[in-house]
C-alpha positions, 0 to 999 in steps of 0.5 A: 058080861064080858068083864065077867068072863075077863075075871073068871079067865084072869083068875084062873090064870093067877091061880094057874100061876101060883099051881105052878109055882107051888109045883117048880118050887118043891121040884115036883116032889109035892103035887097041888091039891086036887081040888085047886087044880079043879077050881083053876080049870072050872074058872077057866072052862066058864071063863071061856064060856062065857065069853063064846056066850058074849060073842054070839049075841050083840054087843052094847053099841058102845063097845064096838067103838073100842074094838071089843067084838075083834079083840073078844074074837082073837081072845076066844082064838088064843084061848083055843090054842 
């Protein structure tokens, strides 16, 4: 699950990217669809989510030899500010 709410916070911020680009490019003349923005900040509402839902339960054993419970708690932290 953790590489799910990886997936769904990178595809937010790759759809984020190219809002803005849409955005700057027409020097704010034409703003993105409505719908776009939606879909970026559903994808990254569960993005974050899902990742808090990772963090309160336990990890695989595995993981922890990675560091993944600090580096999901300093993500979940970023994504807060």
């Amino acid at each position: 699950m953790l590489l799910y709410s990886l997936c769904l916070i990178g595809a937010a911020a790759a759809l984020g990217l190219g809002l803005a680009i849409w955005y700057l490019q027409s020097e704010g003349r034409r703003i993105p669809p409505f719908a776009l923005a939606a879909l970026h900040g559903a994808l990254a509402v569960s993005g974050f989510i899902l990742l808090l839902i990772v963090l309160a339960g336990p990890l695989p054993a595995k993981s922890e030899m990675y560091g993944a419970p600090l580096m999901g708690r300093i993500a979940a932290g970023f994504l807060v500010l």
